[in-house]
C-alpha positions in Angstrom: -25.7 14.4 20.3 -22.1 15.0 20.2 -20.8 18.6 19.1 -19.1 18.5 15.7 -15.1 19.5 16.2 -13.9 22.7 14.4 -12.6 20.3 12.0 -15.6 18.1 11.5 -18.1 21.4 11.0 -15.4 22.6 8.0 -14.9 19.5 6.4 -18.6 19.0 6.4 -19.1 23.2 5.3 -16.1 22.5 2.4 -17.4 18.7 1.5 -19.9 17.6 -1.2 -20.3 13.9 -0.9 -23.0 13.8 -3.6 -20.5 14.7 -6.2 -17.6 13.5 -8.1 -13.8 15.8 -7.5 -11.1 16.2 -10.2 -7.9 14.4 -8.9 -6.4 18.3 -8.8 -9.3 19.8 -7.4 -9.6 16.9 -4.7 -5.9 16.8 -3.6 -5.8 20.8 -3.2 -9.0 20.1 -0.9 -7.6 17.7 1.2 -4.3 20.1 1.7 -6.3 22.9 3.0 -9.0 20.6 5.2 -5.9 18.9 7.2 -5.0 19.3 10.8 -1.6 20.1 10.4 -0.6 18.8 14.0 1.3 15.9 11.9 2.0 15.0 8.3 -1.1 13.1 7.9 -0.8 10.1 5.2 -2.5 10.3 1.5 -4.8 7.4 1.3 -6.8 5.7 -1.7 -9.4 3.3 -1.7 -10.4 1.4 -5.4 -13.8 -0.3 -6.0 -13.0 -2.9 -8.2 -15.7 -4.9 -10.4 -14.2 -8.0 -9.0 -16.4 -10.9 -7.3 -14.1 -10.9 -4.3 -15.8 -14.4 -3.6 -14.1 -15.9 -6.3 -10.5 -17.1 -6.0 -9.5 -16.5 -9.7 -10.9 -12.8 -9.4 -8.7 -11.9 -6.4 -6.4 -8.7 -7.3 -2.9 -8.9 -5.4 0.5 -7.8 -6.0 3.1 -4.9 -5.3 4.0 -1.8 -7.6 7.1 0.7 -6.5 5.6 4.6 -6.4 7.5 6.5 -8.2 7.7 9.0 -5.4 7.8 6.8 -2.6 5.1 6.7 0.1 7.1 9.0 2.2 7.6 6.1 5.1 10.6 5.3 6.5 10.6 1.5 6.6 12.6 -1.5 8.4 13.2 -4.4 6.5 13.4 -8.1 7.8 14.8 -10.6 5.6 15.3 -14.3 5.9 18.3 -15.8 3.8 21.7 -16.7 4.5 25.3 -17.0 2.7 26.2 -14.4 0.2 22.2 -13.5 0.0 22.6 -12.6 3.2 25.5 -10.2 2.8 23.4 -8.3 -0.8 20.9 -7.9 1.5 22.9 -5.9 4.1 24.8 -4.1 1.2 21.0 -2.9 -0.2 19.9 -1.4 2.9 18.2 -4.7 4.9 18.0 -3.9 8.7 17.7 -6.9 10.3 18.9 -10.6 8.2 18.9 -13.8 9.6 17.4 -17.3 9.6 16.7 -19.2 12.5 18.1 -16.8 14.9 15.3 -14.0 12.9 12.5 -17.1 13.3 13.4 -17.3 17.1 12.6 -13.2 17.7 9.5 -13.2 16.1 8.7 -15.8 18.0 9.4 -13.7 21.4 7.1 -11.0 19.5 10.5 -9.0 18.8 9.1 -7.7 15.3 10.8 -4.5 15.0 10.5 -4.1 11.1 7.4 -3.2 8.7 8.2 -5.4 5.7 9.8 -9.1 5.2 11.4 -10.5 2.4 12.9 -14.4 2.5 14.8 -16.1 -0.3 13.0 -18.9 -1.5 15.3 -21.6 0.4 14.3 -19.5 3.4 10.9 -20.3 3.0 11.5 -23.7 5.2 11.9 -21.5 8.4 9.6 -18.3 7.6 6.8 -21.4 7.0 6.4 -22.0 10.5 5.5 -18.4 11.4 2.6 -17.8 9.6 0.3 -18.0 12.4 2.4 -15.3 14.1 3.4 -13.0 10.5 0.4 -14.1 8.6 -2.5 -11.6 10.5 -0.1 -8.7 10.5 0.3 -8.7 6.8 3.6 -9.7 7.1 4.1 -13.0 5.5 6.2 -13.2 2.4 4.4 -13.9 -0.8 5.9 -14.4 -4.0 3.1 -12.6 -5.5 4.1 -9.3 -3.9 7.5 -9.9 -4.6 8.9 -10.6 -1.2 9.6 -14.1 -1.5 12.3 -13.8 -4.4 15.9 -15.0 -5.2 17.2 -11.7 -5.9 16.8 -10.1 -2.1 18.8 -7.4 -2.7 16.1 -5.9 -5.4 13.2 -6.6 -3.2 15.3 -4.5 -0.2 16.0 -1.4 -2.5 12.0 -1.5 -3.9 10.8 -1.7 -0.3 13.7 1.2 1.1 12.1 3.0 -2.2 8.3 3.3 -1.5 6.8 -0.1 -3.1 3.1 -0.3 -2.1 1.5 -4.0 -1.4 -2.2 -4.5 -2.2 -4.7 -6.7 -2.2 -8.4 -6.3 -2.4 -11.1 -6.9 0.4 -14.1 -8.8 0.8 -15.9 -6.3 -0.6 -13.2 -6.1 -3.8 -11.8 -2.7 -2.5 -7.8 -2.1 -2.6 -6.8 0.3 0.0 -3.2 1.6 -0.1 -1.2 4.5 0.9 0.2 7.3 -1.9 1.9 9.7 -0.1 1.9 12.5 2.4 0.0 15.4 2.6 2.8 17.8 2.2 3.8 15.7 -1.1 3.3 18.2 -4.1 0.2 17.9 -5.5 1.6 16.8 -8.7 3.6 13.6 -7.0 0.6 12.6 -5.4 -1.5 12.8 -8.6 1.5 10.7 -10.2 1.4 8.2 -7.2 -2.1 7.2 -7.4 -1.9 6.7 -11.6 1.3 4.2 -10.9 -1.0 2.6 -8.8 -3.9 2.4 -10.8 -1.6 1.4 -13.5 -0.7 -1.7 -11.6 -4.1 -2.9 -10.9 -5.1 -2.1 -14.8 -2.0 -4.8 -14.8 -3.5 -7.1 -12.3 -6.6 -7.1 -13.6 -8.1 -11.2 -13.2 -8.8 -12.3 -16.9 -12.2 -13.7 -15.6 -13.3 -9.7 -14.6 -15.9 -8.6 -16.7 -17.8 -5.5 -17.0 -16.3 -2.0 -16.0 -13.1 -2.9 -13.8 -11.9 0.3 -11.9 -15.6 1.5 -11.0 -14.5 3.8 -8.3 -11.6 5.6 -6.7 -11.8 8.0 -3.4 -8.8 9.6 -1.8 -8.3 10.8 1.9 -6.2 12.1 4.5 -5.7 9.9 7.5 -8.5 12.2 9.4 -9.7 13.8 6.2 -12.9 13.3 4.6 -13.0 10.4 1.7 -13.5 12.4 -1.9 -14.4 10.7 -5.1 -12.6 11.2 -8.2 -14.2 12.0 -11.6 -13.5 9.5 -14.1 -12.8 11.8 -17.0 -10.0 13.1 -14.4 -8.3 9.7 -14.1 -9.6 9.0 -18.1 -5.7 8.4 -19.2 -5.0 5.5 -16.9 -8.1 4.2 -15.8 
């Protein structure tokens, strides 16, 4: 058997998995159990009481944190004439149309998020197969196929999250860093929650947020007490 890290042995000496943390309680746990050889990311994972089977019970969408996720991100967007130029003007880093389509089909795909204007949609169509398994394809459900480019530049430049639930009806997303004040991740997490309260299929019946956990990126996953999260959830 494999010997448990330094790390592994205090997480599993500071760690109760059997019970439920308050949001405060949880976040000042995974502050003092990270590495601190980088700013590890601030991850949430939602059960949702969704039958992910079920195409009318699928949860998907986009909210901005109000603290951002503390990413910097590069922007792609497809669009041309005076889109093109509100685009550059709100922060775009790379905007284009065919000559955009013809780098990401060399695999040049130097950006994290695309956006397209809908008359764009003509070109960025044909490279689903290549955008479409990195989570890249624009979707006017998350708000990245759009007229107004410029707004869906400046909410992606300004920490907008994009989620969408499993298989298993889980959301996964990201809510910050770990040297975020406790307090701005705590705020994070409700805008999030907030949005999927939102997004909630009118088909869903029965209890819809069942269960939340947060982590660090190596941390241990903690689950939050519901009377902690009682205002939004």
């Amino acid at each position: 058997m494999a010997k448990l890290t330094k790390r592994a042995k205090l997480i599993r000496s500071k760690v109760d998995s059997t019970r439920e943390y308050d949001i405060n309680e949880a976040v000042a746990l995974l502050k003092e159990l990270t590495a601190g050889k980088f700013v590890e990311s601030v991850d949430v994972a939602v059960n949702l009481g969704i039958d992910a089977r079920k195409s009318d019970q699928n949860v998907r969408g986009a909210t901005v944190l109000p603290h951002g996720t503390g990413r910097t991100v590069r922007v792609a967007v497809f669009t041309q004439g005076a889109n093109a130029e509100a685009a550059k003007a709100a922060g775009a880093d790379i905007v284009g149309m065919e000559d955009l389509a013809e780098q990401v089909k060399k695999g040049v795909m130097d950006f994290d998020v695309v956006i397209a204007s809908p008359d764009a949609m003509r070109v960025v169509g044909m490279l689903g197969q290549i955008l479409g398994p990195r989570g890249l394809m624009p979707n006017p459900k998350t708000g990245t196929v759009t007229p107004n480019v410029a707004e869906a530049v400046k909410n992606a430049k300004a920490g907008q999250v994009r989620y969408r639930n499993d298989k298993n009806g889980i959301v996964h997303s990201t809510i910050g860093k770990i040297d975020f004040d406790a307090e701005k991740l705590k705020e994070n997490l409700e805008s999030l929650l907030i949005a999927l309260k939102r997004a909630k299929p009118s088909v869903a019946k029965g209890i819809y947020i069942k269960k939340v956990t947060i982590s660090s990126t190596h941390g241990a996953g903690l689950t939050l007490s519901q009377a902690s999260l009682s205002a939004v959830v």
